[in-house]
Steps between C-alpha positions, in 0.01 A plus 500: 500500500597862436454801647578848333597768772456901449629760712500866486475648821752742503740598248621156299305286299512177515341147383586174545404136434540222731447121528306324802347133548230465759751464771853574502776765394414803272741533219567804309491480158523865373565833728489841254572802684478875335622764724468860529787594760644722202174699452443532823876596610496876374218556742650346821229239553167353303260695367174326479348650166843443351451163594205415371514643167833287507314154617239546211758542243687176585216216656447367202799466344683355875206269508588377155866440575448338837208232252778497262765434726325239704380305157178485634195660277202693655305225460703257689459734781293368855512869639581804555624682756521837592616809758159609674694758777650648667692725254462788309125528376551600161753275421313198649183611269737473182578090642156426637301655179752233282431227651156534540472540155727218403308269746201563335607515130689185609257334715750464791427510861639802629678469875594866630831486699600744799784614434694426816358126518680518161832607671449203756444229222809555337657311779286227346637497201658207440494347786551138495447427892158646693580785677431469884220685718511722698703762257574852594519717194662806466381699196789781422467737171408878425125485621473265754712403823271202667545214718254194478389152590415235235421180702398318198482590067261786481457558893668825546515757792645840551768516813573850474597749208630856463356768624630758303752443243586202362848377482559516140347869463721601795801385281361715251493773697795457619697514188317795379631664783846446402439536167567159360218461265226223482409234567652546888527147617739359216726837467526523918603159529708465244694822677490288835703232339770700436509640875792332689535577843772669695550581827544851435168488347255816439284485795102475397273405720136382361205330716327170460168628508247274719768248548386406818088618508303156601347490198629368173428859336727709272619854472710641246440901526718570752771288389475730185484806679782446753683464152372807412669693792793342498569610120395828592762505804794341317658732230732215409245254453593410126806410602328208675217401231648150573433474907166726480369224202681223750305632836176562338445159340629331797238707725282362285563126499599464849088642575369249256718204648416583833160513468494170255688293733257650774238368336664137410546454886136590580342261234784261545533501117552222286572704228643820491425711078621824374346661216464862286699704349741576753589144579716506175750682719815302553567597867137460615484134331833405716409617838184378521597168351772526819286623747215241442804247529612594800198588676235271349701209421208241415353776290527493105585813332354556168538822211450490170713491200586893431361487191158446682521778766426817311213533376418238274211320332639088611415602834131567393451177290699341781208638790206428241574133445477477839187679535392299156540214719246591781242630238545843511421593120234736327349387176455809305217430284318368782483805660209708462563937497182729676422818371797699701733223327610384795565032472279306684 
């Protein structure tokens, strides 16, 4: 069976075709990925109606190389899957409107996908051994920050989650402070790497915001505004662009290991996943893989192939076969429109 992914809920879009059995692994047979991080560059960040207009130009043609790709035709298709939320509206509109359409020229069930269960699945992807309940999950990219529970396939609860910025928008922020350009995460960390410390190192201080709160919460704002200050205070500060990328990312994944491992402990884990965006950073992979080691040694740590952490469209056909599984499909031309054209 095959299932043909969309998603379009920010500024990349993406489709995908994967294979699935009844039970068993989900294999990915074809992952197409057009990206706008050179439109949106000049402007410091994503603009939404940029965005959109950009997703409506390329659907069709991505969905016809990720068919093409995949060798499989339209017709050979069981589903398809798509971003419902959270995301930018307008872009989401140009992916739902698609593959409503396509589900009902097609006669396909339709399965709509949020888009951080699609972030989770991608640790499914793959996977040749079932993955072990209770799982903390922590979901890491530019919109979202969020801790949950799954204590079985499609049982999900939220933990905790930002409550202000998320961590991959404070890395944004961040480098726009110092001027490094966009997208943050990628460009800060790839400054951190080249950070070796000294003993005679520039002294920068930054908090751990929430670190210790009882709650399994986030907070990012202050981090970004004790950066703020301490820019503002230090004249030499780009001699340091090194350290300040260095201290700010660690800030940043020391809070989200803490309160991770927090978590584990509480649960008693069995499994221990790390999704989004942000989880393609190098650093944050490592520590946490060593942290869970050390303090959740019976625990199994699980993150996805980098290729699958950004926003992708594998991850949605990954979450809808699962949801294809437990009957969650509409039937298009089954459904019957009232006068304010709202589906019944």
């Amino acid at each position: 069976m095959y299932i043909l992914g969309i998603e379009t809920s920010c500024d990349e879009t993406a489709a995908s075709v994967v294979k699935f059995e009844t039970t068993g692994p989900v294999t990915v047979l074809s992952s197409i990925i057009s990206s706008q991080i050179e439109i949106h560059q000049k402007y410091g960040g994503v603009v939404p109606e940029i965005a959109a207009r950009e997703h409506v130009l390329n659907i069709l043609p991505v969905i016809n190389e990720a068919l093409k790709v995949a060798k499989v035709s339209h017709k050979q298709l069981t589903a398809i899957g798509i971003t419902k939320g959270p995301g930018l509206i307008t872009s989401l509109i140009a992916g739902i409107e698609t593959a409503r359409t396509l589900a009902y020229a097609w006669n396909k069930p339709l399965i709509e996908v949020n888009h951080i269960a699609g972030h989770i699945y991608a640790n499914f992807i793959d996977q040749k051994e079932d993955i072990k309940f209770p799982s903390v999950i922590l979901t890491v990219s530019g919109g979202h920050t969020t801790l949950l529970k799954m204590s079985q396939t499609g049982n999900i609860k939220i933990l905790g989650e930002t409550r202000d910025d998320a961590a991959g928008e404070a890395y944004d922020k961040a480098a726009k402070m110092m001027n490094l350009g966009y997208p943050g995460g990628p460009i800060i960390s790839q400054h951190a790497e080249l950070y070796k410390k000294k003993a005679s190192d520039h002294k920068i201080e930054l908090p751990r915001p929430m670190l210790n709160s009882p709650d399994l919460d986030f907070s990012f704002s202050g981090l970004k505004t004790a950066l703020l200050y301490q820019l503002k205070q230090d004249k030499s500060w780009k001699k340091h662009i090194n350290q300040y990328c260095y201290e700010f990312q660690q800030a940043i994944i020391d809070t989200l290991i803490a309160k991770t491992i927090k978590a584990g402990k509480q649960l008693k884990a069995k499994t221990i996943m790390l999704t989004g965006g942000v989880s393609a950073n190098t650093q944050l992979r490592q520590q946490m893989l060593n942290a869970v080691k050390k303090n959740l040694s019976e625990t199994t740590f699980l993150v996805p192939d980098k290729k699958y952490t950004t926003d992708n469209a594998a991850m949605i056909a990954a979450a809808a076969v699962y949801l294809y599984r437990r009957g969650k499909t509409i039937n298009f031309r089954r459904l019957k429109v009232d006068a304010s054209l709202q589906l019944k």
